[in-house]
C-alpha positions as CSV (number, residue, x, y, z in Angstrom):
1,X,0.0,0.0,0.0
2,X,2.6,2.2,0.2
3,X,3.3,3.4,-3.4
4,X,-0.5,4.1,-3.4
5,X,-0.1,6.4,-0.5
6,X,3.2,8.3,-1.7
7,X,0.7,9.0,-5.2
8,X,-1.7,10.2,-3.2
9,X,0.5,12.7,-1.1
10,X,1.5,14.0,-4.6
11,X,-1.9,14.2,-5.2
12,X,-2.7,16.4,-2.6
13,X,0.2,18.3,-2.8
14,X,-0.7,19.2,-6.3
15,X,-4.6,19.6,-5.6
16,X,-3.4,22.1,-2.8
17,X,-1.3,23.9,-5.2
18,X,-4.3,24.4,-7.7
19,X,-6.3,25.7,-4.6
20,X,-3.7,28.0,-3.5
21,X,-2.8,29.6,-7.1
22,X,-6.7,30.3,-7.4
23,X,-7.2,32.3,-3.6
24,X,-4.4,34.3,-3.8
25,X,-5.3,35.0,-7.5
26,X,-8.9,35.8,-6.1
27,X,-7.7,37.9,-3.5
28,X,-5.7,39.9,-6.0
29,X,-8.9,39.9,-8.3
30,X,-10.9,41.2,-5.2
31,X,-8.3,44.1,-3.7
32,X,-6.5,45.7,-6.6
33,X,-7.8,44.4,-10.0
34,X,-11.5,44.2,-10.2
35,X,-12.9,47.8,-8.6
36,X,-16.1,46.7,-8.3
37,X,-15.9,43.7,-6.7
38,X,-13.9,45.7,-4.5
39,X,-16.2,47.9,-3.7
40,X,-19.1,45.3,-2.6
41,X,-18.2,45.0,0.8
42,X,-21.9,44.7,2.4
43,X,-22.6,46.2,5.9
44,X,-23.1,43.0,9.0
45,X,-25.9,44.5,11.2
46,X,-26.8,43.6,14.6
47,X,-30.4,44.0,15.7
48,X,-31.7,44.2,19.3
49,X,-34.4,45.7,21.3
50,X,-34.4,48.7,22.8
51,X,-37.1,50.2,25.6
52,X,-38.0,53.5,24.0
53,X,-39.8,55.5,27.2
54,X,-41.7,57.6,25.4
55,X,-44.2,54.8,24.2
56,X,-43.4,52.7,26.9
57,X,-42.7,49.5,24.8
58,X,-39.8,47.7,23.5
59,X,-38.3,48.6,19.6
60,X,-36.1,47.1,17.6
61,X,-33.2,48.7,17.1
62,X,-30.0,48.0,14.7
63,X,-26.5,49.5,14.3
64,X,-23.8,48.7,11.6
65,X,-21.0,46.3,12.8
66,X,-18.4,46.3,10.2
67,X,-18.0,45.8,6.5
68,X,-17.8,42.1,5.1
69,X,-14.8,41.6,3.0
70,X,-16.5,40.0,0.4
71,X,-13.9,39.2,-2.1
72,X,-11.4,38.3,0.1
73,X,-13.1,35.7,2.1
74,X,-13.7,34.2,-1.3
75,X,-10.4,33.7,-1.6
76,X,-10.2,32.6,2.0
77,X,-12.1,29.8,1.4
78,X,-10.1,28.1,-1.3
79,X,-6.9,29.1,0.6
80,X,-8.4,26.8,3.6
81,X,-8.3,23.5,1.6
82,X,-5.1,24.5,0.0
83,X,-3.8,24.5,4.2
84,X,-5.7,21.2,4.6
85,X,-3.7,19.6,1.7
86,X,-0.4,21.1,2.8
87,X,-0.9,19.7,6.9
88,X,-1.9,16.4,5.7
89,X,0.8,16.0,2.6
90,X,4.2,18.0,4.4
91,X,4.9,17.3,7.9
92,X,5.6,13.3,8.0
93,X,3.8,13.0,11.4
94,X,0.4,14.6,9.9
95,X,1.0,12.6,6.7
96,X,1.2,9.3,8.4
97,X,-1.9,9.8,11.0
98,X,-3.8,11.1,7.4
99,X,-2.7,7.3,6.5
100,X,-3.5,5.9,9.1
101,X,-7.2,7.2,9.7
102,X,-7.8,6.0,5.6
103,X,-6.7,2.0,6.4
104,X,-9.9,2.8,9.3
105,X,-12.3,4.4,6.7
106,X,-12.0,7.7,8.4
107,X,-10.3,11.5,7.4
108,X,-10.7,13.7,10.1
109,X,-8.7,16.2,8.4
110,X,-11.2,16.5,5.6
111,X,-14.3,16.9,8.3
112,X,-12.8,19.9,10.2
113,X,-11.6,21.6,6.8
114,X,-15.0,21.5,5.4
115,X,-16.3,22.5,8.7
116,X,-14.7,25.8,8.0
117,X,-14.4,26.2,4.4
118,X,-17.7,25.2,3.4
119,X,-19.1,27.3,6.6
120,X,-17.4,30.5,4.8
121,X,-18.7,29.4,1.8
122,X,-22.5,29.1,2.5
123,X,-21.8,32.8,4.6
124,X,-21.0,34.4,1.6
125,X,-24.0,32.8,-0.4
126,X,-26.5,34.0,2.5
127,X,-24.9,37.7,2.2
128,X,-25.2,37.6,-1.9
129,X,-29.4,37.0,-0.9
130,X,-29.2,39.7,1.3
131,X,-28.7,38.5,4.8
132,X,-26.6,40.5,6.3
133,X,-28.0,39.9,10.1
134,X,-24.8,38.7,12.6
135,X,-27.2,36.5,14.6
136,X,-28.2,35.0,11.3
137,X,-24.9,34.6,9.9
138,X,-23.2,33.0,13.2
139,X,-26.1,30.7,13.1
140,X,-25.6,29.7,9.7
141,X,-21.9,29.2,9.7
142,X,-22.2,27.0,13.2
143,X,-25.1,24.6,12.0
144,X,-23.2,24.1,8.2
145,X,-20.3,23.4,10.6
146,X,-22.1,20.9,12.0
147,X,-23.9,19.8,9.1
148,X,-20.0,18.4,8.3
149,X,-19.3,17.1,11.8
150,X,-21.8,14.5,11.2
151,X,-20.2,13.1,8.5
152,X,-16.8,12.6,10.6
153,X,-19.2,10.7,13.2
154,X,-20.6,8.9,10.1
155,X,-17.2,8.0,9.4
156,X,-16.1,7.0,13.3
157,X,-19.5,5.0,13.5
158,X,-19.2,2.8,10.5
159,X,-15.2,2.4,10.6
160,X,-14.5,-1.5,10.7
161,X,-17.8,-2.3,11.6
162,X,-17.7,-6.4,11.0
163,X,-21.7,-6.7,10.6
164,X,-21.0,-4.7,7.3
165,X,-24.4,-2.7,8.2
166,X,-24.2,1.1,7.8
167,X,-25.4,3.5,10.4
168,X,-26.8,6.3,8.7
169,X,-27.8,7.8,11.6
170,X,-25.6,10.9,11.3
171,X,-26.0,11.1,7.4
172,X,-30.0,11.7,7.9
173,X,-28.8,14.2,10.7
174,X,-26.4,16.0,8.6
175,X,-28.6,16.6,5.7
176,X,-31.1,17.7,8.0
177,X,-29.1,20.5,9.5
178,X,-27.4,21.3,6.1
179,X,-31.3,22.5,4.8
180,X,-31.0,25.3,7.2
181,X,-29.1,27.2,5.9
182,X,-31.1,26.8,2.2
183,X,-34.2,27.4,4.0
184,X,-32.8,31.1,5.0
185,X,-31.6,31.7,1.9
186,X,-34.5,30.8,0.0
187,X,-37.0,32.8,2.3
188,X,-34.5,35.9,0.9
189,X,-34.6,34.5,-2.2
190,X,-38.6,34.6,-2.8
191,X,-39.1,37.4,-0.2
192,X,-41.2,39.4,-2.5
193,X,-43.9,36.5,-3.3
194,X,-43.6,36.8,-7.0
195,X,-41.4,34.8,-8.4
196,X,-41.6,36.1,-11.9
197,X,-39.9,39.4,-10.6
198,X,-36.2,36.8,-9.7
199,X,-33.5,37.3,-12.2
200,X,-33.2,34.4,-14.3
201,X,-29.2,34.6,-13.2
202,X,-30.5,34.5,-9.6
203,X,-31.7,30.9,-10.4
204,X,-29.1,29.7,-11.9
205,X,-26.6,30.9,-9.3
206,X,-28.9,29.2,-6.8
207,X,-29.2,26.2,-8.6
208,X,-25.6,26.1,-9.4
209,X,-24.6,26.4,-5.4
210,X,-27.2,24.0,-4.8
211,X,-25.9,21.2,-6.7
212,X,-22.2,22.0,-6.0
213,X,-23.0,21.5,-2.3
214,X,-24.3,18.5,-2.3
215,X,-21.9,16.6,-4.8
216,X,-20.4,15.6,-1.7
217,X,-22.9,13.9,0.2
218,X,-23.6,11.8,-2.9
219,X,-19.6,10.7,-2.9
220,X,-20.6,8.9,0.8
221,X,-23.5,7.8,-0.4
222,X,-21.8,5.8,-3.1
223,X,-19.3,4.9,-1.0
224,X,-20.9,3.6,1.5
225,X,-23.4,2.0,-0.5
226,X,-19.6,0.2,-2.5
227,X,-21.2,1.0,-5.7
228,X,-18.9,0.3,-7.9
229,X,-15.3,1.4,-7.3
230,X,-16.4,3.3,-4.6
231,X,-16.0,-0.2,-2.6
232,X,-12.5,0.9,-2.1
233,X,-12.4,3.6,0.5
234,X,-8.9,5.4,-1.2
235,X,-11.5,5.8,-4.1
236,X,-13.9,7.8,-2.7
237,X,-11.1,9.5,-1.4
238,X,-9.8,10.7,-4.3
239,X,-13.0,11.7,-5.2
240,X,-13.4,13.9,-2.3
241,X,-10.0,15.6,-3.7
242,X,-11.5,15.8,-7.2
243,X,-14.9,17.4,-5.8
244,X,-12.4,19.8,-3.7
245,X,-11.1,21.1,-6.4
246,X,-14.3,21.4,-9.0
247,X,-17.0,22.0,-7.1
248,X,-15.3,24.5,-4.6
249,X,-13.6,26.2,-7.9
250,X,-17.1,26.5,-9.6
251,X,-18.6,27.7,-6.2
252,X,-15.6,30.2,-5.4
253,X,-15.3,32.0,-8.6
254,X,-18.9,32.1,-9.0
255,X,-19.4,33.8,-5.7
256,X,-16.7,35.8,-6.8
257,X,-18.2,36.9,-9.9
258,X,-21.4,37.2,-8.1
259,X,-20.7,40.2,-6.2
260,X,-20.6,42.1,-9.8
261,X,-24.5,41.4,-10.4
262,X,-27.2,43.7,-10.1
């Protein structure tokens, strides 16, 4: 096994490359190229009550926080997985637990850095539908977050189980949680009741996110299910690097690119 693991510590260490080529070419896109995504830097509000004593009764209130940097968060998020792939292809010690945890069925490495990167991800999404709430946004990033977590204890549940039965316990959980955050973009989304008055590039950026997302959940699905080649666990691995790079390069520039629309 240990040629296949030296090809796929090149693997990662070129997959990591690719990602961090793209967020620092983002972030140069987003400070110094392209002025107007630049400029689209949306206001994160906090909103709270207030007791006015005039009327007696409790307002809400809001005050501007700070300004989102938009385009560099973009960046951010690719930048995340290119630091996953560098801990787990670099230092020997972090290479050989990475090892390790595969001949088990697990990645913890791939959990946590989703946690985050997607997290950042589905943030900026929410803000490009107009959610620019703090509460909101902390509460979106922390259930997406945890959205992934389930699919480490997927992992940690299933790992050499000898019966060959798959929990899916924590799958249906995940995906559960992970509609959340779709739910509160949606509501934005169709917030005037007429749906005729969307963009038509307001659909397919949703779409697009939409399906991008969840290309990963159907990567355990088949794996767990061994359709296929997916029986071996290094497979759906390297499919999980693939998906890394596509779907996250699709999501990132189109978020990107996003800022500039109307």
């Amino acid at each position: 096994m240990e040629p296949v693991y030296k090809k796929l510590r090149r693997f990662n260490l070129l997959m990591g490359g690719l990602h961090l080529i793209q967020g620092v070419g983002m972030i140069l896109l987003a400070t110094s190229v392209i002025q107007k995504i630049a400029e689209f830097s949306p206001t994160i509000t906090h909103f709270y009550l207030t007791y006015n004593t005039e009327t007696q009764s409790l307002e809400t209130a809001s005050r501007a926080l700070f300004q989102l940097p938009f385009g560099v968060l973009a960046g951010v998020f690719l930048l995340l997985s290119a630091l996953a792939h560098a801990l787990i292809s670099i230092p020997n010690k972090l290479n050989a637990v990475y090892n390790r945890d595969l001949e088990k069925g697990i990645n913890k490495f791939r959990w946590f850095e989703y946690a985050l990167s997607s997290s950042v991800m589905i943030v900026l999404i929410a803000t490009l539908f107009g959610i620019y709430d703090i509460a909101s946004l902390i509460l979106i990033f922390i259930v997406n977050a945890s959205m992934n977590m389930f699919g480490l204890v997927m992992e940690q549940l299933n790992a050499g189980r000898e019966d060959g039965k798959v929990n899916w316990g924590p799958f249906v959980w995940g995906a559960f949680a992970g509609i959340a955050p779709w739910a509160a973009i949606l509501l934005y989304m169709f917030g005037t009741g007429n749906f005729g008055e969307v963009p038509w590039f307001v659909w397919a950026i949703v779409c697009t996110y939409f399906v991008m997302f969840n290309t990963f959940p159907v990567n355990m699905i088949l794996q767990y299910k061994k359709v296929g080649k997916w029986k071996d666990y290094l497979y759906g691995e390297r499919t999980y690097i693939v998906l890394s790079l596509v779907a996250k390069s699709i999501l990132a520039w189109l978020v990107l690119f996003g800022a500039m629309q109307p």
